[in-house]
Every structure is written in C-alpha cells, then in structure tokens.
C-alpha positions as CSV (number, residue, x, y, z in Angstrom):
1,X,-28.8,-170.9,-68.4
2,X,-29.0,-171.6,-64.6
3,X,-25.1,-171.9,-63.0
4,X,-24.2,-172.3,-59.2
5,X,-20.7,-172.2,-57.8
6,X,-17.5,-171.6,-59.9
7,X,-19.4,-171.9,-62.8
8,X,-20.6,-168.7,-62.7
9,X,-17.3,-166.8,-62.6
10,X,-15.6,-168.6,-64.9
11,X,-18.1,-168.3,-68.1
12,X,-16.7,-164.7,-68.0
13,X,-13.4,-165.2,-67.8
14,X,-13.4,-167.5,-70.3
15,X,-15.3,-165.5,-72.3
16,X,-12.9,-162.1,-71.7
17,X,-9.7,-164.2,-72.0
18,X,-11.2,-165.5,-75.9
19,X,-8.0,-163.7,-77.4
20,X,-5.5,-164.6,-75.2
21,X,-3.6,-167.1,-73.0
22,X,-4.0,-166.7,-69.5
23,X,-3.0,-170.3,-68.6
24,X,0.6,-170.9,-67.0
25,X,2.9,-173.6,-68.1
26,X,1.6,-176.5,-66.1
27,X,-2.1,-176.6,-68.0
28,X,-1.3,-175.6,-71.5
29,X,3.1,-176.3,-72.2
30,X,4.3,-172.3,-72.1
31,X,3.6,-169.5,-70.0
32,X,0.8,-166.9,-70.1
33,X,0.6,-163.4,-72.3
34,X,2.9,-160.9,-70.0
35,X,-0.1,-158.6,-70.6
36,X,-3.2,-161.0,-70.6
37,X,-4.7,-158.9,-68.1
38,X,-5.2,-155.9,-70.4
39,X,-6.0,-158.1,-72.9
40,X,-9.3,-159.2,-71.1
41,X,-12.2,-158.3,-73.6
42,X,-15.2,-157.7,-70.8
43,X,-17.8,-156.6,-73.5
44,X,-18.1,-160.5,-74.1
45,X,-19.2,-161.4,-70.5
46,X,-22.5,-162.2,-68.9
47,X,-22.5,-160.3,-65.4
48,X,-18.9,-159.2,-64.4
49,X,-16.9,-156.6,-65.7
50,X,-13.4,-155.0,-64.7
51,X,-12.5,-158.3,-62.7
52,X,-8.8,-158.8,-61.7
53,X,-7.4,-162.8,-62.8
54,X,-5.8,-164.6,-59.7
55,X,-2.6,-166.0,-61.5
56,X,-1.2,-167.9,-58.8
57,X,-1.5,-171.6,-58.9
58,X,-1.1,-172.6,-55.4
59,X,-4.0,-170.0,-54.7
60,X,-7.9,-171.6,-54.7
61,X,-9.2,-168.7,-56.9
62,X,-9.5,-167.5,-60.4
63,X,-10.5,-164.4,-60.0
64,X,-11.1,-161.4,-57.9
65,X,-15.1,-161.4,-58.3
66,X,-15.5,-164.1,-55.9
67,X,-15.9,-163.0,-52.5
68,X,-14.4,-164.6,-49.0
69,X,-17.4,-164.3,-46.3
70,X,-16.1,-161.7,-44.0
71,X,-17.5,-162.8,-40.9
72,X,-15.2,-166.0,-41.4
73,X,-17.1,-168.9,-42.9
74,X,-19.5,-169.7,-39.4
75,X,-22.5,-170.6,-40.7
76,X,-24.5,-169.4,-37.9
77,X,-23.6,-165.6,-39.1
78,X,-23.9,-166.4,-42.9
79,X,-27.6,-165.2,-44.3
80,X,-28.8,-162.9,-47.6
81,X,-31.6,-161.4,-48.5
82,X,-33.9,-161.7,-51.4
83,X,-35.0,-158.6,-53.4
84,X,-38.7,-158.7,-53.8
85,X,-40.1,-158.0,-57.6
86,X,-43.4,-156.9,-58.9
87,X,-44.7,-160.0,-60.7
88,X,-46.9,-157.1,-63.0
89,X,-43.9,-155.3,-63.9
90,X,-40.7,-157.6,-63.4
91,X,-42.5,-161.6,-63.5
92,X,-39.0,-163.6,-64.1
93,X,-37.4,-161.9,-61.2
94,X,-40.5,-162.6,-59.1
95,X,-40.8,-165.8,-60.1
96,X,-36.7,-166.4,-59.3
97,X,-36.9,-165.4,-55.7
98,X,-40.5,-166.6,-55.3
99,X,-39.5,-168.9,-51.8
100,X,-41.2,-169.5,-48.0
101,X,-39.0,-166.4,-46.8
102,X,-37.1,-163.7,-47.9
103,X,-33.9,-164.3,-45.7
104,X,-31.8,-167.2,-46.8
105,X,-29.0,-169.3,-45.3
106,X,-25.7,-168.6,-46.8
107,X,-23.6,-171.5,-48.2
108,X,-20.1,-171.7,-49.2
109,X,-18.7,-173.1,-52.7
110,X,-15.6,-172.5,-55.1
111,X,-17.5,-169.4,-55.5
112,X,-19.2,-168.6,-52.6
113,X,-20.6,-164.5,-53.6
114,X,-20.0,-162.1,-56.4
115,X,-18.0,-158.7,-55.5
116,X,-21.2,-156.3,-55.9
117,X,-18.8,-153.9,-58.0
118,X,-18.1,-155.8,-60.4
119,X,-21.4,-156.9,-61.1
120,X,-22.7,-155.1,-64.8
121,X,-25.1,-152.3,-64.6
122,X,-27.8,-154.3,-66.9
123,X,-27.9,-157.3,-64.3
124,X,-30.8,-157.5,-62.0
125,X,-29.3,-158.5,-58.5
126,X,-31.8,-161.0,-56.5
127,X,-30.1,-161.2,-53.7
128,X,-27.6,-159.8,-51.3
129,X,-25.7,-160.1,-47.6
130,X,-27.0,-156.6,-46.7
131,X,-23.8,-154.0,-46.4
132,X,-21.3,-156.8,-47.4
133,X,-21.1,-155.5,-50.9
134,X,-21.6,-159.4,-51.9
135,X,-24.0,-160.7,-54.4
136,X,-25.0,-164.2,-53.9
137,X,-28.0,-164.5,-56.7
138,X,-28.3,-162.5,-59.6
139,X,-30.2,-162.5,-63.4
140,X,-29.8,-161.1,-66.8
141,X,-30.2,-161.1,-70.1
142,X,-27.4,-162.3,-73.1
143,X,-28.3,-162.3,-76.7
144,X,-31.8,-164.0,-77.1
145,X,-31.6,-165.4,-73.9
146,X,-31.1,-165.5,-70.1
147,X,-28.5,-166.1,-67.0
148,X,-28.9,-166.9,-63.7
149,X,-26.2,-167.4,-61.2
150,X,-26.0,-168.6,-58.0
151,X,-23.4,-168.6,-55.2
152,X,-22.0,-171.0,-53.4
153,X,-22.5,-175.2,-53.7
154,X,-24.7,-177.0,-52.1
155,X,-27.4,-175.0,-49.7
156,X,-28.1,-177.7,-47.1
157,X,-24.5,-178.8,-47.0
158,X,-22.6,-175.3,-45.4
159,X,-19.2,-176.1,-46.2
160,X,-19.4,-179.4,-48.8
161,X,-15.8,-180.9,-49.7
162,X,-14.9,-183.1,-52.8
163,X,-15.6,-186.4,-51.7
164,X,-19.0,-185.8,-49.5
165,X,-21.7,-188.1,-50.1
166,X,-24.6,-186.3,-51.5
167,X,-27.3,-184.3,-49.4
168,X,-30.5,-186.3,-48.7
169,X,-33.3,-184.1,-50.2
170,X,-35.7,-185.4,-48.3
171,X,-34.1,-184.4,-44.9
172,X,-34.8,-180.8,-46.1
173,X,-38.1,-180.1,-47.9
174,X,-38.4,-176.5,-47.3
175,X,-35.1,-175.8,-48.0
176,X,-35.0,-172.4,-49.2
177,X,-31.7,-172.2,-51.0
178,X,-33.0,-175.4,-53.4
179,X,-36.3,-173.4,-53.5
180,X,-34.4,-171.1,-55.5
181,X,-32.8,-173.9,-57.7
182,X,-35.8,-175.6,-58.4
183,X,-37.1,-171.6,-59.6
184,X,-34.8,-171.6,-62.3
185,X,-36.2,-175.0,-63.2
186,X,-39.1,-174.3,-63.6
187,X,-39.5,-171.1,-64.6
188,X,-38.4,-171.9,-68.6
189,X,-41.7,-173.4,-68.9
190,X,-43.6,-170.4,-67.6
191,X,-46.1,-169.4,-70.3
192,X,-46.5,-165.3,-71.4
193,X,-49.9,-163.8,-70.9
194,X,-51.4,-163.5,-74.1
195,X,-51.9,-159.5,-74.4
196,X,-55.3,-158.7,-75.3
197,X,-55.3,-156.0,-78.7
C-alpha cells in the first residue's frame, strides 16, 4: 500500500482508536470517550506509536505525528535526504529511493513529515530533513504485506490548496519527488531472483 499526505497518519489513528470514540459531537451526535487517549491500542498501527490525538476542531491537525516545517514553510529552505540501500542486502528499499539525486525538494500537505520519534522501531526510514527529527518517506512491513508513506501532497506544487488545478506532468519530467511515486508503482511488479539450490 503506497499513501501520501494525511493518509498516512490517519490509517493509524484509525486503526488505534478501533475500540473507542474519539470523534466530538459535530461528526458522530455525542461527545468523545473522556479517556480515548489511553484507550489508543498502538499495537494495531502500521508506523507510529505513542502519538498524542489533536482534539480540537478549529485546529488543522489530527495528530501530533505530523510535523510543522521549522524553518517556516519557504520552499527555498525545505529539502530531505534519501537514505541509500544495498540493492544485495535491502532491494525494496533500494528500489524505493532509486531517483536522479539523493537530495529532494520538500513539499507541504495535510501531512507534511512524520515526528522521527514516533516512528516504530521495525520501520525502515528512507528519507529524512537532516537534524530536524522529521521523517518525510518511510517503509515497512504489516502482516503479509507492505507500507509506504509519503509526506506532504503534491511535489511540484510547494504549497497546493483545495481548489488548484492539477500540476502539468509534463512541465516536470525529472521531478524527483514523483520519481519516488512512480517507485512505489512500480516496484509490486518487481520479480524475486530465483535462488539457485
């Protein structure tokens, strides 16, 4: 499963809050458990853990995992870094951050980057803003299958708002931010090296 944006937060907290009702009055007729918070069940999640529900409904958050760009949203300052992967010893990683360079424009979105901390332990992180303690592309595994998350909305559109018309693909052919979408495309139909026995 490939997810961008506030999709990627809010799998997990709908998958902690299975058990309880963290919705106020306004979406769902009565208030929310007192103590939904405790009642979060993070064993159930793909990538976070320990994450802190934004219950405010004039505030444009859901959580606490999604992270505000600290240098204040100029686009000019906004960049991460892709880890590089053995494609031996790690080949899906390698494959998801295969791209033309290994330092990537930044982009915002509902969910622009993942609080590093409250990333699980078992997720590999692809990519990073160095010292910010933000995630903006990460992988892992759940059940028989796998995740991939991705910060932020549109790369080649900085700061897109509801309503924009959509970006022209062929104004940006080396985009490196679709490079990585069109990765987790493609990638599924990668075929396993038979091992010789």
């Amino acid at each position: 499963m490939f997810a961008m944006c506030s999709a990627t937060d809010t799998f997990d907290i709908g998958l902690a809050a299975e058990n309880t009702d963290m919705c106020d009055v306004m979406y769902d007729g009565d208030p929310p458990d007192a103590d939904c918070e405790k009642r979060l069940d993070y064993a159930k999640t793909f990538a976070f853990t320990d994450f802190k529900l934004v219950m405010n409904p004039l505030e444009y958050e859901y959580s606490d995992i999604d992270m505000t760009p600290a240098f204040g949203g100029r686009p000019d300052a906004d960049y991460f870094t892709l880890f590089e992967f053995s494609a031996k010893y790690d080949p899906v990683p390698s494959m998801l951050t295969q791209d033309h360079v290994n330092v990537v424009p930044g982009f915002l979105g509902q969910t622009t980057a993942f609080r590093k901390a409250l990333v699980k332990k078992s997720v590999v992180i692809l990519g990073e803003k160095d010292g910010a303690g933000e995630v903006k592309y990460l992988h892992g595994n759940f059940g028989r299958g796998t995740f991939t998350w991705f910060g932020g909305h549109d790369p080649e559109d900085y700061q897109h708002q509801v309503g924009d018309p959509p970006t022209d693909l062929s104004l940006h052919k080396t985009s490196p931010g679709y490079r990585l979408i069109l990765n987790n495309i493609l990638f599924p139909a990668a075929k396993k090296k038979q091992q010789k026995t």
